[in-house]
N, C-alpha and C positions, 0 to 999 in steps of 0.2 A: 818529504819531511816526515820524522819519525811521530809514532803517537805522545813521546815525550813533548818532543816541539812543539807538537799541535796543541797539547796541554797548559805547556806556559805560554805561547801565544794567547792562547785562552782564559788563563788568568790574571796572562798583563791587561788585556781590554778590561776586566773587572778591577781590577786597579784603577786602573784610569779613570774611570768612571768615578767610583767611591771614592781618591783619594782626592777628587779638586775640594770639597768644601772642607776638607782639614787641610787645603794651604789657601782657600780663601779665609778661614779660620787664622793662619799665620800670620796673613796681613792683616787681619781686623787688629789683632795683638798688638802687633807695627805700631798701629796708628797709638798706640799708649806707650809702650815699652821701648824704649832706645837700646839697642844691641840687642844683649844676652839670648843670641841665638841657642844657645845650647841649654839654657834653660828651657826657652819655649820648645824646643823639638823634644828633650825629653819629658817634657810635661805630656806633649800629645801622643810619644810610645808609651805614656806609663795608660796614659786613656786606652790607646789600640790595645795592650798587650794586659789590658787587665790586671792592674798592678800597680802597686803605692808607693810615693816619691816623696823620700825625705831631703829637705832642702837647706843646706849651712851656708851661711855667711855671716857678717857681719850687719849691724843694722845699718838701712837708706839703701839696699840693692835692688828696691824692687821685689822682692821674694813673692809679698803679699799683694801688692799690686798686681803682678804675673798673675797670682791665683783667682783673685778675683777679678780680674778681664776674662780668665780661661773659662769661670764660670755665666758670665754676662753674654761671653760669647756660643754660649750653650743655653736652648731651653730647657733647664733641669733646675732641681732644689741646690740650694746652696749654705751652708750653713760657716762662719764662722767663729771657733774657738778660742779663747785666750786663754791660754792654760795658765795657770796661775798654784801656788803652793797649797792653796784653801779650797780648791777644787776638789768636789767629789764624786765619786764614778755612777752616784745617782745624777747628780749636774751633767754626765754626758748620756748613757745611755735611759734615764727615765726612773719611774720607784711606781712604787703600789701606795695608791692614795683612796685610804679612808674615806666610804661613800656614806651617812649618817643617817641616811635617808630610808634604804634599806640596810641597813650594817652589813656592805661586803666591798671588798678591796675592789678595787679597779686601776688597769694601767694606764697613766699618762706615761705618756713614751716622750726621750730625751730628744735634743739636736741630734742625733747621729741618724737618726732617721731620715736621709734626704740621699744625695745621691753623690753629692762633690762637698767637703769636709776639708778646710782648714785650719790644721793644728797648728795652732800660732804660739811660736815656741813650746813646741811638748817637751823638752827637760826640764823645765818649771815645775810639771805637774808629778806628786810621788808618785812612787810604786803600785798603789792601789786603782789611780785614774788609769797609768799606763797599760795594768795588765787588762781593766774593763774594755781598752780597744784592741786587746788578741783579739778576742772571738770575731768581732764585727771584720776584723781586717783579714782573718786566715779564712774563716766560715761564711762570713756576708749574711752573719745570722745574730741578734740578741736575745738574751733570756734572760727576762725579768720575772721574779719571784717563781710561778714555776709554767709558767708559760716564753716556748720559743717563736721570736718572729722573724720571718725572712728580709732579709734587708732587700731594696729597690734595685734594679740593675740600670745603668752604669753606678756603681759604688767605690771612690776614689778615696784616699787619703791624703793627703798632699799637707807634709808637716813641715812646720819650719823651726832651726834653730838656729842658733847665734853660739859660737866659738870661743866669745868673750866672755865677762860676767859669769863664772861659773861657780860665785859664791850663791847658794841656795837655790843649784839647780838638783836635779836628780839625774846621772848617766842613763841616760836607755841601757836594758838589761838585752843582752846578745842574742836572746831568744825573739824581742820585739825588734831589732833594728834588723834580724833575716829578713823580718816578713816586711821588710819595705823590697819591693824588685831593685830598685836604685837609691842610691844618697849622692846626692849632687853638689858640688862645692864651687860656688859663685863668688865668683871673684870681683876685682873695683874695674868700672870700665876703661875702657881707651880715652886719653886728653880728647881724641878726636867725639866720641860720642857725650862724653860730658859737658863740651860745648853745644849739643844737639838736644841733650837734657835741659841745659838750661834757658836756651832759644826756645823750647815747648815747654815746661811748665814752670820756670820762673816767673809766677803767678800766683793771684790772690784767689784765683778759681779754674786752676789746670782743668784741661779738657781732659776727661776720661771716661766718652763714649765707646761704646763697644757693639757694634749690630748684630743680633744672634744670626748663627748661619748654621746651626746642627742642632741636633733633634735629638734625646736618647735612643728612638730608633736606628737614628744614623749613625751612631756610635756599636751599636749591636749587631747591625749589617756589617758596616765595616767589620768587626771582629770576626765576619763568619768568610771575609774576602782574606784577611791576613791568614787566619787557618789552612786555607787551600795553597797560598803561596808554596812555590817548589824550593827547596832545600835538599840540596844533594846531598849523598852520604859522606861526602871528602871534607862537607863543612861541619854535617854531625861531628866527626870525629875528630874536627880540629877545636869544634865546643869543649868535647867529652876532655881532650889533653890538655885547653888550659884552665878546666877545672882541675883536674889530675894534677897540673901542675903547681898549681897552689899548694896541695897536700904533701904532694912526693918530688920537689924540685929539685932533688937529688938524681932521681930517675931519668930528669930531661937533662941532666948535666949543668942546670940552673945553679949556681954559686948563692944562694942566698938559703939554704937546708938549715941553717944557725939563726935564721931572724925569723922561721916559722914557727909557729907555736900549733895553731889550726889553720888550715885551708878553707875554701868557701866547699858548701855543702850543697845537694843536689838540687835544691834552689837555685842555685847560682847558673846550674846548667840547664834549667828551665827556662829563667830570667831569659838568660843570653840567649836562646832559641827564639825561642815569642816574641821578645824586644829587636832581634835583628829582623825577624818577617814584618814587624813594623817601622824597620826602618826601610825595609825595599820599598814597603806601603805606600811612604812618604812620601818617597823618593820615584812613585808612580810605575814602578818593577814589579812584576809577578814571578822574582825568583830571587836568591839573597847571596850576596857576594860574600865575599873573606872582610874586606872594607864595612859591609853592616854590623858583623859581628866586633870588628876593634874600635868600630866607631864607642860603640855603648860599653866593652868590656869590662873600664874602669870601673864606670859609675856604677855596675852589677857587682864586681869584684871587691873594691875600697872598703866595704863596710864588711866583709867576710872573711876576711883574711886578718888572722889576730896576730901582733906580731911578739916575740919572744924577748925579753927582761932585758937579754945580749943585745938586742936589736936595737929595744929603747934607748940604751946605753951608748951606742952608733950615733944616734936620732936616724934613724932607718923607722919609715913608714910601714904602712901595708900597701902604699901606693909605688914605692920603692919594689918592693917584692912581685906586683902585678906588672909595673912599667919592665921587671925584669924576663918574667913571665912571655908578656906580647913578643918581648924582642928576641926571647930563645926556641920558644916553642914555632916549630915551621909552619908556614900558611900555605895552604894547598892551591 
């Protein structure tokens, strides 16, 4: 057996080990959440892979629900947001509050200080709330008046929006929707699980226990177990082309050169790195298939790829352009 072997051998048992209490974690979820398996699995790469999930649908999917089970089922701070149009970026991150005592400022510090943050409906909130959660989300730092503090580690953002109602919202501006790793788009479930919905909480006091079973230690361990996962050079490079491909899909021979406007940027091939080592994570592998990296591709890709006036004019996506992308660009 070569020293490689012997390596992911090595790293699979560290897998193993670390990954059961995030799929014991998956079933405490179960026990509340009917389906939407791919919600709860990308909730838990966006945890492993250090990295913030923005989450569309329609209202009654569950979205908020998901997030606060995800949090219950974690010993960590938890804070919920209602982003709102009257919201101020003191209301999230904290202000300097007049001490009269001695006459000098002092900070109270906002909600964003805890570790898991749900932004409940953030295109509600204007432009000024928005950009106060750059810093906290790219840096894991605020600064209020002129003192900076380090935000806690695990630090998640987990926002959600709604598709509909978009009289008196505000668009996320394309600089703040990069810095989510993922945007998720949840769908209405199966006839089959809406009868299972309704068998569990058609009720005047639905159960919605949750047993903690992770620790932010155990969140941070894990992160240092997906680190070491093995990633062969055939699958860097199959990252690296269907980033490339988004920008240059003429280059791979991809037919859609007229609906691109921008491609996803080197975020995107980060994302898809880190997100796929957590998906083998999951998946209890100490090494990452071509399958980790297309599992997650979209959900990294969707929100980064802008698509061109021509395109709109088709009703051609960005999800058109990426689904075009998976299917031309070769898998090693």
């Amino acid at each position: 057996m070569s020293t490689a072997e012997l390596d992911v051998k090595r790293i699979g048992e560290h897998v193993a080990a670390r990954s059961e209490p995030f799929r014991k974690l998956q079933q405490e979820l179960h026990r509340v959440i009917v389906g939407q398996e791919v919600l709860l699995h990308r909730m838990l790469v966006a945890l492993l892979a250090r990295g913030h999930l923005l989450i569309e649908g329609v209202p009654g999917l569950a979205k908020t629900t998901a997030v606060a089970c995800l949090a219950k089922g974690i010993h960590t701070g938890f804070q919920r947001l209602q982003f709102t149009p009257d919201l101020l970026p003191a209301d999230l991150i904290g202000t300097l509050i007049y001490r009269a005592s001695d006459g000098a400022f002092v900070v109270q510090k906002g909600p964003i200080f805890t570790n898991l943050i749900l932004a409940d409906e953030i295109n509600r909130a204007p432009a000024k709330v928005q950009s106060a959660l750059l810093e906290a989300m790219q840096e894991r730092q605020v600064t209020i008046g002129k003192e900076t503090f380090t935000l806690a580690e695990p630090f998640h953002v987990l926002a959600t929006q709604n598709p509909i109602e978009q009289e008196g919202t505000y668009p996320l501006p394309e600089a703040q929707v990069d810095r989510f790793m993922m945007k998720l788009i949840v769908d209405y479930p199966s006839k089959k699980e809406e009868r299972e919905i309704l068998d569990r909480m058609a009720k005047t006091t639905p159960v919605l226990s949750i047993d903690p079973v992770l620790s932010p230690a155990d969140i941070v361990a894990a992160r240092e177990v997906v680190d070491e996962i093995y990633i062969d050079d055939k699958i860097k490079d199959y990252i690296v082309d269907l980033t490339f491909a988004t920008r240059e899909p003429a280059a791979f021979k991809i037919p859609v050169a007229d609906w691109v406007q921008y491609g996803a940027s080197p975020r995107a091939t980060l994302a898809l790195t880190v997100g796929a080592k957590a998906c083998a994570f999951l998946s209890g592998r100490g090494y990452v298939t071509p399958q980790d990296v297309k599992t997650i591709a979209m959900d990294v890709l969707r929100h980064r790829v802008i698509v061109t006036y021509e395109a709109e004019a088709e009703e051609k996506t960005s999800e058109d352009v990426v689904k075009a992308v998976l299917d031309h660009v070769p898998v090693p």
